[in-house]
C-alpha positions as CSV (number, residue, x, y, z in Angstrom):
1,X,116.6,119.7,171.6
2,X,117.4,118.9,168.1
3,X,119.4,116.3,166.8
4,X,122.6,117.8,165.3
5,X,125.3,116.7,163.4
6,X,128.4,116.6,165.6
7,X,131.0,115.7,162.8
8,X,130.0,119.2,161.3
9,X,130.4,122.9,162.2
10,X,128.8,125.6,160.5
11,X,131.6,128.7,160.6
12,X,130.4,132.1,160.0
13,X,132.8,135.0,160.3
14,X,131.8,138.6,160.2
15,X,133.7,141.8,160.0
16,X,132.5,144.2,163.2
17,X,134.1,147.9,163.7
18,X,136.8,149.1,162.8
19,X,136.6,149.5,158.9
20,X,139.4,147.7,156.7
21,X,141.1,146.7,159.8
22,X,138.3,144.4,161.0
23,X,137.8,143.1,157.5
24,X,141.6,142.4,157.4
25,X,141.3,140.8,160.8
26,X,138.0,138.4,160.1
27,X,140.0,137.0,156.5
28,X,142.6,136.4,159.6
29,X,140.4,134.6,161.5
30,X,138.9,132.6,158.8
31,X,141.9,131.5,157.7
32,X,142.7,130.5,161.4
33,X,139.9,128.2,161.5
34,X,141.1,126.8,158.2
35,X,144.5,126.2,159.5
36,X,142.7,124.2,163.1
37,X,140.5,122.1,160.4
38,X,143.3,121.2,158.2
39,X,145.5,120.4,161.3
40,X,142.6,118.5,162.3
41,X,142.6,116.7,159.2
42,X,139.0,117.7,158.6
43,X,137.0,118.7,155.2
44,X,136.5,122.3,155.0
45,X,134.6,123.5,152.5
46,X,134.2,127.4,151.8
47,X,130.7,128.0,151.3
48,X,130.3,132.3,150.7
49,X,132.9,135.3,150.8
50,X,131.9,139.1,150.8
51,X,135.3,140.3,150.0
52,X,135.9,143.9,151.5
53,X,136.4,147.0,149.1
54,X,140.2,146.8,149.9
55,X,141.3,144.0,151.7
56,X,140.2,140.8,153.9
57,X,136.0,139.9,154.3
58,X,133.3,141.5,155.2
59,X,131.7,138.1,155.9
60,X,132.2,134.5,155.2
61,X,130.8,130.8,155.7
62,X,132.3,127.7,155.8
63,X,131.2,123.8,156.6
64,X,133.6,122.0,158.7
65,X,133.3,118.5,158.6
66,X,135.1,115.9,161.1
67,X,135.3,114.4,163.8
68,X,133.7,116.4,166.5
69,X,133.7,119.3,165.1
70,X,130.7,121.0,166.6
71,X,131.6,119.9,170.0
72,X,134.9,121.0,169.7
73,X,134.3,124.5,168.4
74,X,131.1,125.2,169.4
75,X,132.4,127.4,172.3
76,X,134.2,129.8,169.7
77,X,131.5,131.7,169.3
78,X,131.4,135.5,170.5
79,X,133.7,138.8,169.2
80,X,137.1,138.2,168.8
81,X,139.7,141.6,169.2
82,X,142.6,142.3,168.1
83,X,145.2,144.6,168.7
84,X,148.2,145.7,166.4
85,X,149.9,148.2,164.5
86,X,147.7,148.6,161.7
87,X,148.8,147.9,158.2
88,X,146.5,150.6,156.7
89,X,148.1,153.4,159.0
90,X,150.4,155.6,157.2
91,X,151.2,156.9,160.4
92,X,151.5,153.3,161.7
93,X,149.2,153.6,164.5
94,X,147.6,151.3,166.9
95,X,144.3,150.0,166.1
96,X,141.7,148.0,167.6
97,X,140.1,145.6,165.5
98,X,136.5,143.2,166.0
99,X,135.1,140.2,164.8
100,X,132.3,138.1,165.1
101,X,132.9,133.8,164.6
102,X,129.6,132.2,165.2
103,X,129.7,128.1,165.4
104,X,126.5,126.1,164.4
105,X,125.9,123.2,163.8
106,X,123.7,121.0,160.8
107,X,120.7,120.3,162.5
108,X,119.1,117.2,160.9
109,X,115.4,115.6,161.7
110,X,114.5,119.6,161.9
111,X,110.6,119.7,161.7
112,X,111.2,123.0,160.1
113,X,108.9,124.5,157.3
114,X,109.7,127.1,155.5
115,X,106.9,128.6,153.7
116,X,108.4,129.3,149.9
117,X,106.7,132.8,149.9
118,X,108.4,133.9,152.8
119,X,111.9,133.4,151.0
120,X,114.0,135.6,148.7
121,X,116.3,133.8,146.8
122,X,118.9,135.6,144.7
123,X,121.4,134.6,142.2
124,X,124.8,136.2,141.4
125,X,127.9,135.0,140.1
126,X,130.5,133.5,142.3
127,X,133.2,135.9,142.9
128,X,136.6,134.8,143.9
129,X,139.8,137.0,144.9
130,X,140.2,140.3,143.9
131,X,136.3,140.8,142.9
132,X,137.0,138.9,139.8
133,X,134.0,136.5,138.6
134,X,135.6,132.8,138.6
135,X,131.9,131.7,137.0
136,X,130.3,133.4,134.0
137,X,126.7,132.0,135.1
138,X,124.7,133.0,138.0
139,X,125.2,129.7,140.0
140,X,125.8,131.3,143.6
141,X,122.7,131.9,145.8
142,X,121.4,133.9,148.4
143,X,118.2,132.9,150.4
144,X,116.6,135.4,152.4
145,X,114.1,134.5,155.5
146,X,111.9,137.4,155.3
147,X,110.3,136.9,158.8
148,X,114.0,137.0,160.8
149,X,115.9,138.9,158.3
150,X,118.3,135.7,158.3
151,X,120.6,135.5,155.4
152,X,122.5,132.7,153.7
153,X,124.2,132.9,150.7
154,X,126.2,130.0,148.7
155,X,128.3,129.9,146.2
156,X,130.9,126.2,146.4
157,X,128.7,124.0,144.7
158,X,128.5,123.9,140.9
159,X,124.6,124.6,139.9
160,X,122.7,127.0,141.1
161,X,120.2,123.9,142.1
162,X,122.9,122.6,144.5
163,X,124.0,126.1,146.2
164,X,120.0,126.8,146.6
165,X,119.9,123.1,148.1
166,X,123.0,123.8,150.5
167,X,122.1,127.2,151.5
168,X,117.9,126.2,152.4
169,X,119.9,123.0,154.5
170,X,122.0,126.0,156.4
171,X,119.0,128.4,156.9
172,X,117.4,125.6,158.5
173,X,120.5,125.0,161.0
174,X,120.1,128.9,161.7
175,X,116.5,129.3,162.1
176,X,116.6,126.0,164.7
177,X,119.5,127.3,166.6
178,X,117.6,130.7,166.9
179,X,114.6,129.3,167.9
180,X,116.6,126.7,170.8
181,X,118.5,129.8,171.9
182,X,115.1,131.8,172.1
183,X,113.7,129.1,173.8
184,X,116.8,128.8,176.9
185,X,116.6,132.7,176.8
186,X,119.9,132.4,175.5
187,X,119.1,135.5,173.3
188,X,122.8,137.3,173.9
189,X,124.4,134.3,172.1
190,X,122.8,135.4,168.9
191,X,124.6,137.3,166.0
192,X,121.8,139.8,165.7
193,X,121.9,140.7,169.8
194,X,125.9,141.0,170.2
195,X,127.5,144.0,169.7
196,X,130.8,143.4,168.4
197,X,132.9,145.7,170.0
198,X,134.1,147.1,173.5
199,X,132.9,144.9,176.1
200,X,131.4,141.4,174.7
201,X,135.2,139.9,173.7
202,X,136.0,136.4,174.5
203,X,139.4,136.6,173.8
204,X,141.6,139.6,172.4
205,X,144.8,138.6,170.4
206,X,147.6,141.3,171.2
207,X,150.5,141.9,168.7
208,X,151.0,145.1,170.3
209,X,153.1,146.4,172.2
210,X,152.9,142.9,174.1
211,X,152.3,139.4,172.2
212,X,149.7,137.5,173.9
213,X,146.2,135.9,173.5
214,X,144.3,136.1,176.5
215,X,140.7,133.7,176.5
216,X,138.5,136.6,179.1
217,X,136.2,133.3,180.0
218,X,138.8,130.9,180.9
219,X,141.9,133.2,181.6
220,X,144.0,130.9,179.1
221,X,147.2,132.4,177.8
222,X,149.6,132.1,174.9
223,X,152.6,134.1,174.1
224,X,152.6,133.2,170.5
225,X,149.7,134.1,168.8
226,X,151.6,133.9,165.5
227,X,150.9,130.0,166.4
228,X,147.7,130.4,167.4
229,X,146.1,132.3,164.2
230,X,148.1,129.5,162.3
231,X,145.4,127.3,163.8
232,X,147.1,126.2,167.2
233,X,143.7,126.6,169.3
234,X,144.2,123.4,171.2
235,X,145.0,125.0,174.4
236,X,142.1,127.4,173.7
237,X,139.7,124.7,173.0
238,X,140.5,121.9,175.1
């Protein structure tokens, strides 16, 4: 096993079926895990955003860093549902919603080598809200492990050395959990071998017609999941 970090959490956050609605329901969930780390009193530092065409993310990455945080959130990974009246219905419909949060952490003393021809790296400019470019330069940066397919892409730092620098270290976190995962036959815990939809929830968050959050592994409850997406997971976590 590889030594890890366990005052810092990789977040990832990706949008799964359901169109605007599940990119409106992942910019919920990040923000939920923004509201736990700041609760927390923990650094969180936004590290990429693919914003959607209309509203909410099509993915995004964050480092979490304090005390614990791996250990603590390390069993949020898996598909997230939700279930509401959807925003984007004119006929104000219910809709099921998906997401996928997946919890790493930084894996230090990491023999990994990555052999420079078998990466992509991009640069773009580092969007923020809206679509608009906060950046006139091409500082952010997207590194590309050819072999897996695995994609990382940074954009908080200031130079495009330093995003390249930060997005190699998180490769590296990704490639050894993959390979560890591989390794316990793990494989359904991975991104790439989880379907996020029907089926492979760990916890749905009902607004309607009910309110409730139900965890499917642990059978917690709460009736107020307006607290919980404001970051109250300690009942969920703990």
């Amino acid at each position: 096993m590889s030594e890890y970090v366990k005052n810092k959490a990789l977040l990832s956050v990706y949008a799964g079926a359901g169109g605007v609605d599940a990119q409106d329901w992942a910019s919920m969930l990040f923000r939920m895990y923004q509201r736990y780390a700041q609760k927390q009193g923990w650094q969180f530092t936004v590290l990429h955003q693919s914003l959607g065409e209309q509203k909410g993310i099509k993915s995004a990455s964050a480092e979490m860093k304090g005390d614990n945080a791996y250990e603590l959130l390390k069993n949020e990974s898996g598909v997230h549902r939700l279930v509401r009246i959807s925003p984007f219905s004119a006929k104000k419909l219910r809709h099921t919603s998906f997401a996928m949060v997946e919890i790493l952490p930084e894996v230090v003393g990491a023999e990994v080598k990555l052999n420079p021809a078998e990466l992509r790296v991009e640069t773009f400019r580092s969007s923020g809200p809206g679509g608009q470019n906060v950046n006139k330069l091409e500082t952010a940066v997207r590194v590309t492990h050819l072999p897996t397919g695995i994609s990382v892409a940074v954009q908080s730092e200031r130079s495009q050395a330093q995003n390249k620098e930060k997005a190699i270290q998180v490769l590296c976190s990704k490639l050894v959990q993959r390979m560890e995962i591989e390794r316990a036959r793990e494989i359904s815990e991975l991104k790439s071998h989880v379907s996020i939809e029907w089926g492979s929830q760990i916890r749905s968050y009902v607004l309607h017609p009910y309110q409730m959050v139900k965890d499917h592994r642990t059978g917690t409850k709460s009736s107020q999941p307006e607290k919980v997406l404001d970051g109250e997971l300690d009942k969920f976590i703990k």
